[in-house]
VOGU-3710 file (C-alpha; in Angstrom, 3 decimals, decimal comma):
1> xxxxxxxxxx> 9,212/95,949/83,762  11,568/95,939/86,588  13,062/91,981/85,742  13,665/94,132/82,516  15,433/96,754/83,449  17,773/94,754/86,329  18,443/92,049/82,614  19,787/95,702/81,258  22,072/96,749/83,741  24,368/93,920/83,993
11> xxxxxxxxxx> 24,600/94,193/79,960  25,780/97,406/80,214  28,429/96,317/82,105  29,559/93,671/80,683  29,808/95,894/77,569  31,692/98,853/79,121  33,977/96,249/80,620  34,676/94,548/77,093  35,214/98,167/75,858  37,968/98,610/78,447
21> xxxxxxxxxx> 39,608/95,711/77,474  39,501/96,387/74,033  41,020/99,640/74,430  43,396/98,508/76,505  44,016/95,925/74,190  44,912/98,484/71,540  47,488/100,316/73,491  49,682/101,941/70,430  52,991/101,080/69,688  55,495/103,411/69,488
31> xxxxxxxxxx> 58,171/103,423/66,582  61,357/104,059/67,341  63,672/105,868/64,250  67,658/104,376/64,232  69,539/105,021/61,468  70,073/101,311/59,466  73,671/100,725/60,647  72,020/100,513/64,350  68,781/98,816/63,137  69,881/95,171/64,738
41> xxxxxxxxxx> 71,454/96,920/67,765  67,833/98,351/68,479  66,063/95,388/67,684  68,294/93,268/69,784  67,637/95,777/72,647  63,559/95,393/71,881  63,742/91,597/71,817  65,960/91,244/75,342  63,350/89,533/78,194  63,492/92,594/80,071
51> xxxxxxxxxx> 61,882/94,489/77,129  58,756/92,622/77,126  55,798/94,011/77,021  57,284/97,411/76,070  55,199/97,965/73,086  57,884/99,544/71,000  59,285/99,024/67,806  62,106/99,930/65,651  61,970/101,934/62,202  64,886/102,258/59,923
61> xxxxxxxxxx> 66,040/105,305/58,436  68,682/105,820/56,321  70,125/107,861/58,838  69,083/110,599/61,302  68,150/113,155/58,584  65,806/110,467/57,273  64,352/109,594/60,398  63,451/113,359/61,090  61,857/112,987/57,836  59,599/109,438/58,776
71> xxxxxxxxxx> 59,086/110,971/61,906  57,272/114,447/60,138  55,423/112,100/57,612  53,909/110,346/60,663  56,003/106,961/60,029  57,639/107,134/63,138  56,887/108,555/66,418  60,541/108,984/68,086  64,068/109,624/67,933  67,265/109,737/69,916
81> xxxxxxxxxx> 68,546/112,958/68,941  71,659/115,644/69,867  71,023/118,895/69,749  72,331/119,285/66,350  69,693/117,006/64,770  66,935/119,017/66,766  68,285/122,513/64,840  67,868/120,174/62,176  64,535/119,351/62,553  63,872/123,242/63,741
91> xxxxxxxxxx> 64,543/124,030/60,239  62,239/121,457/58,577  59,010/121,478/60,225  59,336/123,294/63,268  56,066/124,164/64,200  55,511/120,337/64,214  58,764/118,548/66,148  58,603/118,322/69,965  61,760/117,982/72,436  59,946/115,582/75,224
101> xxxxxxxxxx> 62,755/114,284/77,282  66,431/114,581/78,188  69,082/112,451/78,321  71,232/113,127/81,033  73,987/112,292/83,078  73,862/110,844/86,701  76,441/112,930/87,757  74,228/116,044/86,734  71,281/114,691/86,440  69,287/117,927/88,261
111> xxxxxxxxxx> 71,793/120,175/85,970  69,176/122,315/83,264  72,198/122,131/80,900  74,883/119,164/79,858  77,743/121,655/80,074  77,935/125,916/80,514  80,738/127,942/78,944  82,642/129,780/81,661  85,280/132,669/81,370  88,201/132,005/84,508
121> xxxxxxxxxx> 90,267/134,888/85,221  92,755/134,983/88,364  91,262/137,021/91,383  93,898/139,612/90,757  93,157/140,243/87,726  92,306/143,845/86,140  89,706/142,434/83,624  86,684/143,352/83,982  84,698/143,253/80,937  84,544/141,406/77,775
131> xxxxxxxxxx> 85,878/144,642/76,019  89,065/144,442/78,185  90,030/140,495/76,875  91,188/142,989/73,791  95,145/141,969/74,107  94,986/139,384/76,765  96,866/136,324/77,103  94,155/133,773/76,519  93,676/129,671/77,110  91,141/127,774/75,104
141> xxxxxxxxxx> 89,952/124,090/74,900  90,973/123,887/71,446  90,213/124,913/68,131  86,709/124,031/66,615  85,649/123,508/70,022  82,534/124,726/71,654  83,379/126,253/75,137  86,990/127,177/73,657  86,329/128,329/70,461  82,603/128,383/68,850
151> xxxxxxxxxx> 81,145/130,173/71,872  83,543/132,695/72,638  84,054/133,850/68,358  79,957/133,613/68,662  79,362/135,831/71,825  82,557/137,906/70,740  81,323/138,502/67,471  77,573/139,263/68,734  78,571/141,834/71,398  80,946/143,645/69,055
161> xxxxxxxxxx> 84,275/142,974/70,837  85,681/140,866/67,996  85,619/141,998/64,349  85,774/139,024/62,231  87,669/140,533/58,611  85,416/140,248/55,610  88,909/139,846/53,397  87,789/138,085/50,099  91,483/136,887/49,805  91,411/134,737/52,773
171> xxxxxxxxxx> 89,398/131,530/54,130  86,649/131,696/56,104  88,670/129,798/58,903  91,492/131,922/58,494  89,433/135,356/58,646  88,394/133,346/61,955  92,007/132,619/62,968  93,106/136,358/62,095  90,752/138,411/64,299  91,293/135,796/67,467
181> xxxxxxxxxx> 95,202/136,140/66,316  94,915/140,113/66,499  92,508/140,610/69,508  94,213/138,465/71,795  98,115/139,119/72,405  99,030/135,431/72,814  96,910/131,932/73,527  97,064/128,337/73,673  94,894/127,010/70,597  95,374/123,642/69,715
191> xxxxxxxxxx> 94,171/121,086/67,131  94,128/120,867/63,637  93,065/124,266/61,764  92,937/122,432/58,135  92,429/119,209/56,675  95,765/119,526/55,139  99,160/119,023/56,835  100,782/121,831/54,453  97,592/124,419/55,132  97,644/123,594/58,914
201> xxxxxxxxxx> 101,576/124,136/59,004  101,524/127,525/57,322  98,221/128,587/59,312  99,980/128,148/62,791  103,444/129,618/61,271  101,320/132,911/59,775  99,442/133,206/63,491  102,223/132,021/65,448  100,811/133,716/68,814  97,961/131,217/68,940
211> xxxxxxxxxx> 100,362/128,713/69,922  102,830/130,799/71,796  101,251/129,549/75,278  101,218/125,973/74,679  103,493/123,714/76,502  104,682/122,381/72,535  104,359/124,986/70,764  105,840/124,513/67,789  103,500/121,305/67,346  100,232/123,018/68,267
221> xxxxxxxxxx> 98,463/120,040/68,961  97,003/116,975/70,468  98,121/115,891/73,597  99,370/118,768/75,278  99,273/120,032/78,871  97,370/123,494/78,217  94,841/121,946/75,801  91,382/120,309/76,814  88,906/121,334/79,567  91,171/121,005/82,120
231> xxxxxxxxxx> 94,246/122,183/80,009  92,895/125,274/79,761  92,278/125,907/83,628  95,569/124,508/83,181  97,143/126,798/81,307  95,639/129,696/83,390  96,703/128,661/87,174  100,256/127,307/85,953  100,997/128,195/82,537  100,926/132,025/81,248
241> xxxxxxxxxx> 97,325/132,615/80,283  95,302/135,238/81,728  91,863/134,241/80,459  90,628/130,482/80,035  86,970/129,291/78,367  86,550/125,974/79,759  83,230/124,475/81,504  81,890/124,680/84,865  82,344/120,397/85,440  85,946/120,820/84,858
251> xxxxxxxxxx> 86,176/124,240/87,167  84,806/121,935/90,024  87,253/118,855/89,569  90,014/121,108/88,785  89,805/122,959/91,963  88,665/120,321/94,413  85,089/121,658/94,645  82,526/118,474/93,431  82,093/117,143/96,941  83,469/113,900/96,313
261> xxxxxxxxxx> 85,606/111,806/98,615  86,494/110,141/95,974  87,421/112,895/93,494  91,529/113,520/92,954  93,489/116,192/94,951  92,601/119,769/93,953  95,181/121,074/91,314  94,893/124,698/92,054  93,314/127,174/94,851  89,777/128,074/94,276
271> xxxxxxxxxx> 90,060/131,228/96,115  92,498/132,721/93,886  89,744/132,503/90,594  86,704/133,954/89,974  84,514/133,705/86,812  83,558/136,496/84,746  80,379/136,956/83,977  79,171/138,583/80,500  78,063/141,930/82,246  81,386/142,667/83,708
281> xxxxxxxxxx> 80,690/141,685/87,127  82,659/138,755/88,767  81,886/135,871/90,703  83,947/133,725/93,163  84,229/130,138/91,752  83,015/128,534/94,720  80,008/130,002/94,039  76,911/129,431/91,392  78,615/130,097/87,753  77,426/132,869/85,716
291> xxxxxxxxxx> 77,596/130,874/82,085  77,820/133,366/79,115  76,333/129,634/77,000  75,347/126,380/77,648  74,873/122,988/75,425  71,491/121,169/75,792  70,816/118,086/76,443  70,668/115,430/74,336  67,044/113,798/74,192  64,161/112,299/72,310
301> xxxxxxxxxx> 62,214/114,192/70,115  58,973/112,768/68,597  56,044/114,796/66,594  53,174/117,363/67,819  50,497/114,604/66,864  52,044/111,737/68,906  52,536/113,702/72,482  49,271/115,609/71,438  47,856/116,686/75,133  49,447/115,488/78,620
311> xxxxxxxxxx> 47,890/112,267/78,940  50,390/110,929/75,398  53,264/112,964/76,303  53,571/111,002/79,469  52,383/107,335/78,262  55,095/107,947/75,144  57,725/109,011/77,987  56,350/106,286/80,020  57,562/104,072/77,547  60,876/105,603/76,707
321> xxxxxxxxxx> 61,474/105,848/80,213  61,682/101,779/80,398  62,940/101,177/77,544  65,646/103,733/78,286  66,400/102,041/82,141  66,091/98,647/80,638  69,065/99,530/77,946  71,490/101,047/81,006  71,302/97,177/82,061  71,384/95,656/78,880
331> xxxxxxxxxx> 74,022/92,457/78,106  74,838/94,396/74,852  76,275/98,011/75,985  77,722/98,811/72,944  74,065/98,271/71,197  72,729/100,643/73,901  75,665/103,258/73,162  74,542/103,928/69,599  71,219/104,354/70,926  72,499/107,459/73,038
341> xxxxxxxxxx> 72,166/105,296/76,231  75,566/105,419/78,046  76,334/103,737/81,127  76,276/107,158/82,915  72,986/108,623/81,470  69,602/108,970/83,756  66,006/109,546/81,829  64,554/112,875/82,444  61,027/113,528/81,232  60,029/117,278/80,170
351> xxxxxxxxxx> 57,195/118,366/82,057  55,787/120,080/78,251  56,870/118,881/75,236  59,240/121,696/73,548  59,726/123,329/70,084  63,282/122,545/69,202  63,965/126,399/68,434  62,721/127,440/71,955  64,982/124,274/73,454  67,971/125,272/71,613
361> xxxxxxxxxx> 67,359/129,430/72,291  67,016/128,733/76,002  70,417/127,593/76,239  72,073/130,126/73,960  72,890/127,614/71,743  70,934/128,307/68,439  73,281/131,289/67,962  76,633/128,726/68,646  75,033/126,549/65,804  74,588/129,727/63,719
371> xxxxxxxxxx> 77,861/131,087/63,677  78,600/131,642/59,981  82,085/131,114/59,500  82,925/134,576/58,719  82,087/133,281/54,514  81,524/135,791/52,240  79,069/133,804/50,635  77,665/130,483/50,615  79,009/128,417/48,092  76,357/126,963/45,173
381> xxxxxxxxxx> 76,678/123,415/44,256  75,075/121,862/41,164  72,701/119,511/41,165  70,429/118,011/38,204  68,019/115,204/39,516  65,287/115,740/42,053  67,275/112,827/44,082  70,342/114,825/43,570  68,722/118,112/44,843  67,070/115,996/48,190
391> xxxxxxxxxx> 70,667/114,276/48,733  72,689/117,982/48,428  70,380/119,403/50,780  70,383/116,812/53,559  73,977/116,726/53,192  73,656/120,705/53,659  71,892/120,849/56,461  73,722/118,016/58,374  77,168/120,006/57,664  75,997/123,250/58,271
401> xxxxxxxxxx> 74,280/122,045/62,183  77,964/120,255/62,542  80,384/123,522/61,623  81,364/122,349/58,028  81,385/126,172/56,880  81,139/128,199/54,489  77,580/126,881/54,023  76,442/124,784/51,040  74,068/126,179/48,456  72,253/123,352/46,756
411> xxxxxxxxxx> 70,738/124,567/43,245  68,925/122,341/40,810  69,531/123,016/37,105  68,909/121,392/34,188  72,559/121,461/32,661  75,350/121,517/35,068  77,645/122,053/32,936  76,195/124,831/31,031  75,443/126,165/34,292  79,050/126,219/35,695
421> xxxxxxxxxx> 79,966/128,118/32,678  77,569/130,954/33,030  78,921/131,006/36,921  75,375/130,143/38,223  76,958/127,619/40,284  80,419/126,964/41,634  80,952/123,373/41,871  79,506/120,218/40,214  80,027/116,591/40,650  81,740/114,957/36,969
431> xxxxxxxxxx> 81,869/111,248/36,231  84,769/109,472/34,557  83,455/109,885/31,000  82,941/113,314/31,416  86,346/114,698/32,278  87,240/115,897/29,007  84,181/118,252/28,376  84,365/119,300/31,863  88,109/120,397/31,086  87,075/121,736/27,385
441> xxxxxxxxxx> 84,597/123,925/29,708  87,652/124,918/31,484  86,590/123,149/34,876  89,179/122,074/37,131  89,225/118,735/39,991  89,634/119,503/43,299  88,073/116,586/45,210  87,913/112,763/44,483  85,692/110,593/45,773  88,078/107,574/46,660
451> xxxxxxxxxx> 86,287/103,968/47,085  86,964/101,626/50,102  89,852/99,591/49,525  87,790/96,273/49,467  86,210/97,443/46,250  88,904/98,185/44,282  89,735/95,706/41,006  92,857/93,691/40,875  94,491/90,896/39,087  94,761/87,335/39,989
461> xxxxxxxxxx> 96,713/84,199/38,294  97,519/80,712/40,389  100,344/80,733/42,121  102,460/78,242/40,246  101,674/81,138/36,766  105,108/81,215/35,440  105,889/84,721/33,943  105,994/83,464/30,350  102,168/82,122/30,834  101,432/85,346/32,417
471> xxxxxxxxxx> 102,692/87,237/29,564  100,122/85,805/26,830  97,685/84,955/29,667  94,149/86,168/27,668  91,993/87,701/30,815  88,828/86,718/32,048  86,520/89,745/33,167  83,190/91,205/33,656  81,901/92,203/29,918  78,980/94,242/31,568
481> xxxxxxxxxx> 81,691/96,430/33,537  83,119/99,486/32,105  85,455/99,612/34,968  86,620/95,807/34,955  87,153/96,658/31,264  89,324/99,239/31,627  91,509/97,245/34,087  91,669/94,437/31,628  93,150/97,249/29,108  95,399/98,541/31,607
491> xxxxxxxxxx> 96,903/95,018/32,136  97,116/94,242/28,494  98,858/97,445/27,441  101,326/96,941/29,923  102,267/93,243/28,200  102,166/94,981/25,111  99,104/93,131/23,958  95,751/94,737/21,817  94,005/96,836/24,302  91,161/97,836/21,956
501> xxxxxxxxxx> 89,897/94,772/20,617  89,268/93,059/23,688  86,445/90,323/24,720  86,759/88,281/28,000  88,100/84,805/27,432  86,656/82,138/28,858  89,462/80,671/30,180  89,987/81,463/34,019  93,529/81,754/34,577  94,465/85,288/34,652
511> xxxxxxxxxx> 91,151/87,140/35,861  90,005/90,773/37,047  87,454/90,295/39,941  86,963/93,475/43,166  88,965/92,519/46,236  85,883/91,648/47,927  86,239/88,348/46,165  89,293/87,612/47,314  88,550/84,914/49,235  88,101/82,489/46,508
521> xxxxxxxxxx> 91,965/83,216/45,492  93,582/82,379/48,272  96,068/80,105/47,006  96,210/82,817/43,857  98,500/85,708/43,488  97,788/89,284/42,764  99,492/90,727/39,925  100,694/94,087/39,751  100,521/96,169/36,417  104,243/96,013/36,583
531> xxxxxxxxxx> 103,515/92,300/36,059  105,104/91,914/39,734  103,420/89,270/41,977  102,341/90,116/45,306  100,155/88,180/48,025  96,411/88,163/47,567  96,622/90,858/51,081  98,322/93,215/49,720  95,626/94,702/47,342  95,457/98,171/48,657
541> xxxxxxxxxx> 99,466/98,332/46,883  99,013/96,054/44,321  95,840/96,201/42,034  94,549/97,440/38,515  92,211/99,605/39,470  91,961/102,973/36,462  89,018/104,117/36,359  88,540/107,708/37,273  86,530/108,522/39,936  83,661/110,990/40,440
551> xxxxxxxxxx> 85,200/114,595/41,250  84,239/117,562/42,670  84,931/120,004/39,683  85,156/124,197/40,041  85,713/126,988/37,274  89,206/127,878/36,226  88,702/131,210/36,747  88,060/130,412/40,836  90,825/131,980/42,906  93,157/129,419/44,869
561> xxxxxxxxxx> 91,323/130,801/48,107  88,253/129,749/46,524  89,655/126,346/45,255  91,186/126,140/48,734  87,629/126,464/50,692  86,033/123,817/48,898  89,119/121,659/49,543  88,590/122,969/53,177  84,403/121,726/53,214  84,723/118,810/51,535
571> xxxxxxxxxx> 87,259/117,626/53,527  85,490/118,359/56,716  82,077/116,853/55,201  84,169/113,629/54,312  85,721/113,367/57,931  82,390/113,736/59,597  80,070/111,895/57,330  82,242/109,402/55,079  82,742/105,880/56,080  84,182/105,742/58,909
581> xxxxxxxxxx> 83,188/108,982/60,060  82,316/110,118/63,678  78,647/111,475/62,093  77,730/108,793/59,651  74,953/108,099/61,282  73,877/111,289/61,257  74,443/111,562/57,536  75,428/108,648/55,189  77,474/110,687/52,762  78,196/107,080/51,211
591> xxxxxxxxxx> 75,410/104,648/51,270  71,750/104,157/48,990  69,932/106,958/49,732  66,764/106,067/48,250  64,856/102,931/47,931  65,028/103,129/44,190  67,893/105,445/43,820  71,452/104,315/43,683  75,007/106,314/43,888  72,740/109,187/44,143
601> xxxxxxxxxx> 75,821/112,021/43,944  78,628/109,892/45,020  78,964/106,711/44,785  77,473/104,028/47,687  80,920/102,336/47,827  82,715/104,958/48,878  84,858/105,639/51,630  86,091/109,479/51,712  86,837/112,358/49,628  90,676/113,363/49,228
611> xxxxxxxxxx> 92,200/116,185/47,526  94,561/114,064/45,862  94,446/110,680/43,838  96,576/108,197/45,745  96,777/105,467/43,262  99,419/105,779/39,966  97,070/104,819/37,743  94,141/106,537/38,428  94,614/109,647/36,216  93,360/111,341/33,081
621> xxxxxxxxxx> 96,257/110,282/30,783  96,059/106,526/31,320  92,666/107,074/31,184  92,479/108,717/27,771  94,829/106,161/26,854  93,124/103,410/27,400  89,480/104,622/26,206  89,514/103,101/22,773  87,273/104,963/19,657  87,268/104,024/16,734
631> xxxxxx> 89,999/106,455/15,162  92,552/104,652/17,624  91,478/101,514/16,518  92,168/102,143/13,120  95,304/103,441/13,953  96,921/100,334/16,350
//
């Protein structure tokens, strides 16, 4: 019995010892969410030496708004993410996201904030309450910014100092503009207040003393000694202001006080500034700062089943945490930028993982995010697919979390068209072939989707063409393209030749092919539709490209403040999320947005929405002109 029992205990632990192993053995993986245009940078990142080991992996979304998406259906466990995309993901799921680390900077890297919104008066000042800023002389960062303009319209608005006009007859960014013009007697506010030149020029004109303290101000703008975090210290210690919103960092460097040998000469004397706090009690800049807001932190956030109890909160931060020092030494910096990992940041690891709300709250800055605009209303945009209706409210909540305002409506119908004439929406997206009901519905274009330059369709011919060749030249294009046909048309009508009863030829000579392809031709020549030749470079000036674009189309019957807003939104959703915008990764306003689903709103080639067509033969008339039925054929 007892041989028995001593063959048993050695089994035993052999087995508990191959169950360790095993489990150890199936340490998880974590997946790491990067939108697609950083895909390689991450995997490049994973597959350095130093990453070995790591047991991570990279996911691709389609961009951030996706990956908050992968990350709620439990396809991926993390995601570098600003504070932005964590409002975002407060108003998905939020009972299900988790904030579980910070990324922070080395310079303040035991700092519970990334920046706090300040108000500097002079010590010898008399005010001594928000109420008495009414009819000061006032500095600011710039316009749109947070510290120098979102807070202080935010906390302004919230406290009851600053009435924001609900005038119908205005913009939302003017009614803005208007009650900061009439509260304060004069300021510095620089930057661009529209999209367009013309709106921006009569903006500062009409509110004149927002500009009046500027070293330029007749130009209002970028670069300019009063403008900027410092600028607006600036502005305060040497200029005329009497009241500057800046940010505690800049308060230090500006004044001498970050305890740096190496830091540059003090501009100004600390002991003549103190900040005011939002009680009306004052505070000698030397001092701790009494902030009135504060950004977060940008961090990772991940999903309430992946950091589910302590001991996976800290073996997924664990993980970040090396992959995270690993990319501060990486060969490929860039790569480790668009990961959020800048030369300057340090890991910090969240003792509790966080709800996003109660992240964003503790800072103040849920209400920043939150400022409406001063709109009226939210303006209703008409979609008809169940693609349509996902993309419009992505792109919604992206804009909305990055101050595009007023806010977007998305509503799914089942005839836009119909819809927009019974005013249950405001705006709809109308293809080429459409513009003519759309107008007989008395719907008017106000933005146009224009496609990067590299797509558009030109004309080639060899070099050595004469004109007389090029004159009967038959053209080769795509049959299977509406567009290509419609170039071919274009070209044809111009030489006087049949523009309805066209087939390609088969003969190569004179062809229509996207400038993409231009490398093939480059011995060719572009030809213009004025029949002028012009190197194969210059394609952006010289090529046949007619067919209308998708536009943004309104009702008639909107008034020009109305057609102006959604000039205004569009504009600022282009410039954040079109092709080469600073958020495109946040929100790929032109790109596939479903596996299956193609030019889902606009289309994928895109490259920004403008107000205005910019090429001559992009317009209705040569468009009707050129779209051949059967009653003009019988009449050529």
């Amino acid at each position: 019995m007892a041989s028995t029992t001593t063959g048993i205990l050695p089994l035993a632990a052999t087995l508990l010892l191959l169950l360790h192993c095993s489990s150890a053995a199936e340490e998880p993986i974590y997946r790491m969410c990067v939108p697609q245009i950083y895909f390689n940078d991450c995997t490049n990142l994973l597959n350095d030496p130093s990453e070995a080991g790591i047991k991570m992996e990279c996911v691709a979304g389609r961009d951030r708004v996706e990956c908050l998406e992968l990350i709620e259906q439990r396809k991926a466990d993390v995601l570098a993410s600003e504070p932005e995309d964590m409002y975002m993901a407060y108003h998905r799921k939020n009972e299900d996201y988790r904030v579980i680390s910070e990324i922070r900077s080395q310079d303040d890297k035991d700092a519970d904030f990334r920046y706090e919104g300040i108000i500097l008066v002079k010590k010898t000042s008399p005010i001594k309450s928000l109420e008495s800023l009414r009819g000061a002389k006032s500095c600011h960062t710039g316009f749109g910014r947070n510290v120098g303009y979102r807070i202080p319209i935010t906390k302004l608005k919230n406290t009851n100092v600053l009435k924001v006009s609900a005038d119908p007859q205005i913009s939302a960014t003017e009614r803005e503009l208007k009650s900061l013009s009439e509260f304060f007697k004069e300021s510095c506010l620089v930057g661009n207040y529209s999209a367009h030149p013309e709106s921006d020029r009569l903006l500062k004109k009409k509110y004149s003393n927002l500009c009046a303290l500027c070293e330029k101000p007749a130009q209002c703008n970028y670069p300019d000694k009063y403008s900027g975090y410092d600028g607006a210290i600036r502005c305060l210690d040497k200029g005329q202001g009497e009241v500057a919103f800046t940010k505690v960092q800049y308060i230090k460097k500006y004044f001498g006080l970050t305890g740096k040998p190496e830091a540059p000469a003090a501009e100004g004397k600390p002991e003549d500034f103190e900040y005011l706090c939002e009680d009306g009690t004052r505070r000698p800049i030397t001092g701790a700062a009494c902030s009135w807001a504060q950004r977060p932190w940008s961090g990772y956030i991940s999903n309430e089943q992946a950091v589910h109890g302590p001991e996976q909160l800290h073996k997924l931060q664990a993980r970040l945490e090396r992959f995270f020092e690993n990319g501060l030494h990486a060969q490929n910096q860039a790569a480790a930028a668009h990961l959020l990992i800048q030369p300057n940041a340090f890991y910090h690891s969240k003792q509790q993982a966080i709800d996003p709300k109660v992240y964003l709250e503790r800072a103040g800055y849920k209400d920043v995010i939150e400022r409406d605009g001063s709109a009226i209303r939210k303006l209703r945009f008409c979609t008809q697919t169940d693609a349509e209706f996902s993309k419009c409210q992505a792109m919604h909540n992206a804009a909305y979390a990055r101050d595009a305002r007023p806010e977007l409506e998305c509503v799914q119908l089942t005839d836009c068209m119909v819809a927009m004439g019974n005013s249950k929406a405001d705006m709809m997206i109308v293809h080429a072939s459409n513009y003519a009901e759309a107008r007989n519905q008395k719907l008017i274009p106000l933005v146009y989707e224009q496609l990067r330059p590299e797509q558009l369709l030109v004309a080639v011919a060899p070099a050595k063409m004469d004109r007389e060749a090029l004159q009967k030249a038959p053209i080769h294009y795509d049959a299977h393209s509406e567009r290509a046909r419609f170039s071919a048309a274009l070209m044809n009508k111009r030489r006087s030749l049949d523009w309805c009863n066209m087939t390609p030829s088969a003969e190569k000579q004179l062809q229509i092919v996207p400038a993409t392809e231009l490398n093939a031709f480059r011995d060719w020549q572009l030809v213009c539709p004025t029949m002028e030749r012009r190197p194969v470079t210059d394609f952006v000036n010289c090529n046949v490209e007619v067919q209308l674009p998708r536009a943004i189309f309104a009702r008639a019957d909107t008034t020009t403040v109305e057609q102006e807003t959604i000039k205004h939104l569009f504009s600022l959703i282009s410039e954040r999320f079109g092709a080469h915008g600073k958020f495109m990764d946040v929100f790929a306003l032109f790109a596939p947005y479903q596996k299956d689903q193609e030019n889902v709103l606009f289309d994928d080639n895109g490259a920004e929405l403008v107000t205005q067509l910019k090429s001559d033969y992009q317009n209705e008339h040569i468009y009707n002109e050129l779209h051949c039925d059967a009653n003009k054929i019988a009449k050529q």
